[in-house]
C-alpha positions in Angstrom: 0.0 0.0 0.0 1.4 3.3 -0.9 2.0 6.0 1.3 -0.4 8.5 0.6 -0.3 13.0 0.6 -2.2 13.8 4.0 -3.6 17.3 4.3 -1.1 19.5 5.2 -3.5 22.7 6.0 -3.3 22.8 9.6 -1.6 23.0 12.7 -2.2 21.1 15.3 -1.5 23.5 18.9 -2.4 27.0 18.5 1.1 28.3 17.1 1.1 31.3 14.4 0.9 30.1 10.8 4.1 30.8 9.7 5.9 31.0 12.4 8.9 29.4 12.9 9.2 26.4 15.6 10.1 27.5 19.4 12.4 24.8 20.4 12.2 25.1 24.5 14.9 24.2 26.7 12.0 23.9 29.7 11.2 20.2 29.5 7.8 21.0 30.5 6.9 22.7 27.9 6.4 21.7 24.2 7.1 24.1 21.3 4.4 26.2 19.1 4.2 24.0 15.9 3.9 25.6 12.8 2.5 24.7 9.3 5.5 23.4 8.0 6.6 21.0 10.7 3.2 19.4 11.2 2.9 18.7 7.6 6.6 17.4 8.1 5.2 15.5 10.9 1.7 14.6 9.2 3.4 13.2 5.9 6.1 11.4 7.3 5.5 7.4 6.4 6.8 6.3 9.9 6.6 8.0 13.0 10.5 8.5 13.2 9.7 12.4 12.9 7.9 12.6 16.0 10.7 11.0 17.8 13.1 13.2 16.3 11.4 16.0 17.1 11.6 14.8 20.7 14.9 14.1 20.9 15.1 17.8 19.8 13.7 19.6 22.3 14.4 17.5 25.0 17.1 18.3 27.3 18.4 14.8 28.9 18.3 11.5 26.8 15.5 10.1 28.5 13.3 10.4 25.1 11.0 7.5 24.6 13.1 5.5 27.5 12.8 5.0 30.9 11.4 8.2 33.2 11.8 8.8 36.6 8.5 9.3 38.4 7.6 9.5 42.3 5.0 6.8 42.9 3.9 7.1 46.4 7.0 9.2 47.5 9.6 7.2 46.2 11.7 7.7 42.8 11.4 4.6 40.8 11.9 3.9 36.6 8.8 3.5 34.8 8.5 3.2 30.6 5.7 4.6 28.8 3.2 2.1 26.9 1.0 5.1 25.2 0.6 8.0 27.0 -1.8 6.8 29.9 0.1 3.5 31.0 3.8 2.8 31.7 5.4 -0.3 33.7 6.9 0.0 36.8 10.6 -1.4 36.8 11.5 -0.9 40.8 10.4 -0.7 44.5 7.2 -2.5 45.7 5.2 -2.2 42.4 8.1 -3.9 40.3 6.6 -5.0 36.8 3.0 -3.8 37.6 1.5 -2.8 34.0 0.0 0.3 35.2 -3.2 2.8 33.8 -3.1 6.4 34.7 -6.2 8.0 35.9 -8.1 10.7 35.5 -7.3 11.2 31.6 -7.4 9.2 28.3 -5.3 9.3 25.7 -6.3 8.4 21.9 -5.3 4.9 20.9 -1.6 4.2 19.6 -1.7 1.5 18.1 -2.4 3.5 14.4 -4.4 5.9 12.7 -8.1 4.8 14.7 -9.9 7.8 15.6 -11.7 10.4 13.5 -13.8 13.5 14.3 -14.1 16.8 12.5 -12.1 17.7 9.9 -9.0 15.6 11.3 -7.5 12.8 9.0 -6.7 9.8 11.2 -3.4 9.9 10.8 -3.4 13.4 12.3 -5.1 11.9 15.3 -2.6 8.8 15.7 0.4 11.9 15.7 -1.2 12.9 18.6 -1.5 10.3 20.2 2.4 9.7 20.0 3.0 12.9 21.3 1.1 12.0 24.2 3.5 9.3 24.9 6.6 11.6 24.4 5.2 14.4 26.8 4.4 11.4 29.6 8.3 10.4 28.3 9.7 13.8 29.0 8.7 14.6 32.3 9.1 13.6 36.1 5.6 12.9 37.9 4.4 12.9 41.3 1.6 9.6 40.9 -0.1 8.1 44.3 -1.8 4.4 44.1 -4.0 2.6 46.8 -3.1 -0.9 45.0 -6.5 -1.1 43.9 -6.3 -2.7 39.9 -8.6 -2.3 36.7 -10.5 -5.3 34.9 -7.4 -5.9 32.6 -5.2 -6.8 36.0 -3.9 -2.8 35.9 -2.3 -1.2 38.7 -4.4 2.5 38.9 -2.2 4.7 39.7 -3.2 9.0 39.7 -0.1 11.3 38.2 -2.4 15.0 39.0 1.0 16.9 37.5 0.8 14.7 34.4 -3.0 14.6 33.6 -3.2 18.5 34.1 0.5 18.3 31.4 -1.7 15.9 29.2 -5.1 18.0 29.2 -3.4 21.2 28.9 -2.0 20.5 25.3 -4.5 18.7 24.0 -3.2 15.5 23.9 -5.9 14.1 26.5 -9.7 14.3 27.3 -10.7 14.7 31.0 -12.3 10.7 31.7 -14.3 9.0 34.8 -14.9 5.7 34.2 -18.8 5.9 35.2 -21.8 8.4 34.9 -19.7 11.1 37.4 -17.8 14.2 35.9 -14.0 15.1 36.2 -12.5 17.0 38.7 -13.4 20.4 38.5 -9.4 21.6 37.8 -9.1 18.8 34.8 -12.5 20.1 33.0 -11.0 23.6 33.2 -7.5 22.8 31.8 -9.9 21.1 29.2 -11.7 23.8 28.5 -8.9 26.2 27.9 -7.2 23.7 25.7 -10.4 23.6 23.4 -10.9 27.3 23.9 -6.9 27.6 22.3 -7.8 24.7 19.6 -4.8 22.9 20.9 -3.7 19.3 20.3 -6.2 17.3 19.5 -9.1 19.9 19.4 -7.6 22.0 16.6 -10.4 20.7 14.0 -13.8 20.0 15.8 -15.0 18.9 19.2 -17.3 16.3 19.4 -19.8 16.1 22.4 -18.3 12.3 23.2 -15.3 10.6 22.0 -15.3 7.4 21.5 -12.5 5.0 23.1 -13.2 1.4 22.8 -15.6 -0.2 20.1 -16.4 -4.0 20.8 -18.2 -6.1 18.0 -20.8 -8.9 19.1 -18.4 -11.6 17.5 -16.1 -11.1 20.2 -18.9 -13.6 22.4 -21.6 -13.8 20.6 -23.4 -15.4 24.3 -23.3 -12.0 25.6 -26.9 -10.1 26.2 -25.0 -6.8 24.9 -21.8 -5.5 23.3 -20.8 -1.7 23.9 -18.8 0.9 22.8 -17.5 3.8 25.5 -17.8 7.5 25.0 -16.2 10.1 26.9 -18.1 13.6 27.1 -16.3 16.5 26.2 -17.9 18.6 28.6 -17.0 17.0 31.8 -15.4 13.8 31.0 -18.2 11.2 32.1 -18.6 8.2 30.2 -21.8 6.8 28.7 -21.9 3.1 26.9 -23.8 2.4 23.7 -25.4 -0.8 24.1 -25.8 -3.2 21.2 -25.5 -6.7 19.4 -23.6 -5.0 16.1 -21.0 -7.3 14.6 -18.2 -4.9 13.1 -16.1 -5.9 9.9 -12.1 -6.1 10.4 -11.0 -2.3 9.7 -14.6 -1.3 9.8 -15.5 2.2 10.6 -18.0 2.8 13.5 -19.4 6.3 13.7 -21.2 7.9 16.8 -24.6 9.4 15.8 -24.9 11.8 18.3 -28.1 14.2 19.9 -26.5 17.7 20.9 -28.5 19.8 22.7 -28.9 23.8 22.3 -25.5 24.9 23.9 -26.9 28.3 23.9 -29.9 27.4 25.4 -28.0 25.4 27.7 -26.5 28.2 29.2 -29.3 30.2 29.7 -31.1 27.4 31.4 -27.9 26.5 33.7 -27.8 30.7 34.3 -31.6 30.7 35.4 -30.8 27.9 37.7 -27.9 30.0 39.4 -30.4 33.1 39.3 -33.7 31.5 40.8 -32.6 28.9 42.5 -29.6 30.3 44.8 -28.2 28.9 47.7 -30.3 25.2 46.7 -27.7 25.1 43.5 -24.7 26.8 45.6 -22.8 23.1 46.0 -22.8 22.5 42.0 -20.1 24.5 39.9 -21.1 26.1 36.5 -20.5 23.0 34.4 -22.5 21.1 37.0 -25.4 23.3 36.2 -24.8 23.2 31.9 -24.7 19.4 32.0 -27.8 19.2 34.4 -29.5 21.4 31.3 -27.7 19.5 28.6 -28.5 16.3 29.9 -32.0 17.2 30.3 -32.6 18.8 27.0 -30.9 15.2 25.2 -32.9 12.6 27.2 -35.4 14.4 29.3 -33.7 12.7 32.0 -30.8 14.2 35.1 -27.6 12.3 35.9 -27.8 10.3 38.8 -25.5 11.5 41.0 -27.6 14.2 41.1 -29.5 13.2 44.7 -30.3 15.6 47.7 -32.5 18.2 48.3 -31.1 20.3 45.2 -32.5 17.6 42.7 -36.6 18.5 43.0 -36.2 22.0 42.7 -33.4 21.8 39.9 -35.8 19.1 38.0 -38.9 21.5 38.1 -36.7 24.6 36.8 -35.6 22.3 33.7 -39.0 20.8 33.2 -40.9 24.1 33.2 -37.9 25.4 30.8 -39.0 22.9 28.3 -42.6 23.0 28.4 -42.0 26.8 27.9 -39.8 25.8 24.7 -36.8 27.3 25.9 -34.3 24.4 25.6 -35.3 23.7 22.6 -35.1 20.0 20.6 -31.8 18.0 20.2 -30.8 17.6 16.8 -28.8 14.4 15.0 -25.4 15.2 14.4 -22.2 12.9 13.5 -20.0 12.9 15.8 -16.4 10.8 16.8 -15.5 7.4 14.9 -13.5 4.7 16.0 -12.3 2.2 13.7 -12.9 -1.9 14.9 -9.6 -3.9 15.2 -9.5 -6.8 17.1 -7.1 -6.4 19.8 -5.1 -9.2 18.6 -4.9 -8.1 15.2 -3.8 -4.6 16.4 -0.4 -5.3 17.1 2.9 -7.7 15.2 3.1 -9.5 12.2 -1.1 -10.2 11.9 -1.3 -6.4 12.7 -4.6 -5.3 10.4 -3.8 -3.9 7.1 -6.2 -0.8 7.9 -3.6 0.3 10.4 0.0 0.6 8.4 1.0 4.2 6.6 -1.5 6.4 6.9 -4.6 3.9 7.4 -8.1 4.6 5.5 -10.6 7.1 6.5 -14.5 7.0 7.4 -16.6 6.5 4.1 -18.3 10.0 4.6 -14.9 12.0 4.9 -13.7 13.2 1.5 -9.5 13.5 1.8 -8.1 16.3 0.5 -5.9 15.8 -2.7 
């Protein structure tokens, strides 16, 4: 398969067009990409460019090696898988395959992830920058010892997710139904506000991170595929009993509510409501409205003596018309590799070069 010309029309942090590249000496901080050097990055047919470009403005020789990062007070070497996992290679959580909390990084194992105007190649850059940034630092991470489904020690890094959200190369993510931390959905926030990393081409109310096709166990009830909101990193599960074709791409249809009228229903709230909505922050009060304008329904961590009065503002907003009705828009896609067909010599021919693209995106020539 021949490499083919990607779009080389944007930039993906929030650098001046034309400007030439800052190279930083501060190893915590990355440099304003220009035009030039992400089409140099974009078109390259293997991702040596990336790690070049790491090696560049890196000042130790710890690039895409092993990093030194405090995990529960003491120093110990870790390597980077992707940029939300490493392995631990010393002190009392020797060889543990770890997950870092709090964040998600897009999927590194090639181009898989599509939204807005973004070419999927585009995407999997950033996803290897991701890994370099986690590479380049030194991080303060805590654990309890508790472990994920997959056997994973979890383990929190707060100075890395805040590194990771801040650029752009990572979404704010809770594992169930209850938003972010308040800091992480405001370094979000100002990342999309700057169009960096990964939300320099469109923002899609969910992303979607895992896709799982009903051939996987066809005895299951259900299949699902995980999508992390945008606004406050929660995560919802489409439920289904799909079987997905081998490099098949799976779009999110999504329902986006009003966003204006969003805000003026969370700002009523704040205005009538007072000291019985003075607990929830601002994005508390634009996801109650945004949830309730999609599905008619409020999350349920919402309990207490705020919830009645907060459900009768929102329902007499929309029998007054005011948050008007959701409309059908596309949203994230995710292509569907099995996991063992992601990786080696059976790697998937979908994922070598610069991959394929949805059917509905037209690639520019």
């Amino acid at each position: 398969m021949a490499a083919r010309a990607l779009p080389a029309r944007r930039a993906l942090g929030d650098g001046a067009v034309g400007a030439p590249v800052a190279v930083s000496i501060d190893t915590g901080a990355w440099p304003a990409f220009d035009r030039a050097s992400v089409r140099f990055l974009a078109r390259a047919a293997t991702l040596s460019a990336v790690l070049l470009l790491a090696l560049a403005v890196t000042t130790d020789a710890r690039a895409y090696g092993t990093s030194l990062v405090f995990l529960n007070g003491v120093a110990v070497p870790v390597s980077f898988n992707d940029g939300d996992s490493f392995r631990v290679h010393a002190g009392e959580f020797n060889g543990s395959q770890c997950r870092l909390t709090g964040y998600n990084t897009l999927e590194s194992f090639g181009p898989a992830h599509q939204w807005g105007t973004w070419h999927p190649y585009e995407l999997y850059v950033i996803s290897k920058m991701a890994t370099v940034n986690g590479v380049r630092g030194t991080w303060h991470c805590t654990t309890e010892g508790a472990r994920d489904g997959y056997g994973r020690l979890l383990v929190e890094c707060p100075d890395l997710i805040m590194s990771q959200i801040s650029r752009g190369f990572a979404h704010a993510y809770q594992p169930d139904d209850t938003p972010a931390r308040p800091e992480f959905i405001r370094a979000q926030e100002e990342a999309i506000r700057q169009r960096r990393g990964m939300w320099a081409h469109g923002v899609p109310d969910y992303v979607m991170t895992s896709v799982h096709s009903l051939s996987e166990d066809p005895g299951r009830p259900f299949h699902y595929n995980r999508l992390i909101s945008t606004h406050d990193g929660h995560t919802e599960s489409y439920r289904h009993r799909e079987t997905y074709g081998e490099c098949e791409w799976v779009c999110n249809r999504e329902m986006r509510a009003d966003e204006a009228a969003v805000a003026r229903a969370a700002r009523g709230m704040r205005e009538r409501l007072g000291d019985r909505v003075a607990d929830w922050q601002n994005f508390h009060l634009l996801e109650f409205a945004r949830r309730f304008a999609r599905t008619g329904e409020l999350p349920a961590y919402l309990t207490g003596l705020s919830q009645p009065p907060i459900l009768l503002e929102l329902t007499a907003a929309r029998d007054r018309g005011e948050l008007g009705p959701p409309r059908q828009a596309r949203g994230s896609c995710m292509l569907y590799v099995d996991f063992e067909r992601r990786y080696g010599t059976l790697r998937a021919p979908c994922l070598h070069e610069h991959g394929t693209v949805p059917p509905d995106v037209v690639e520019a020539p």
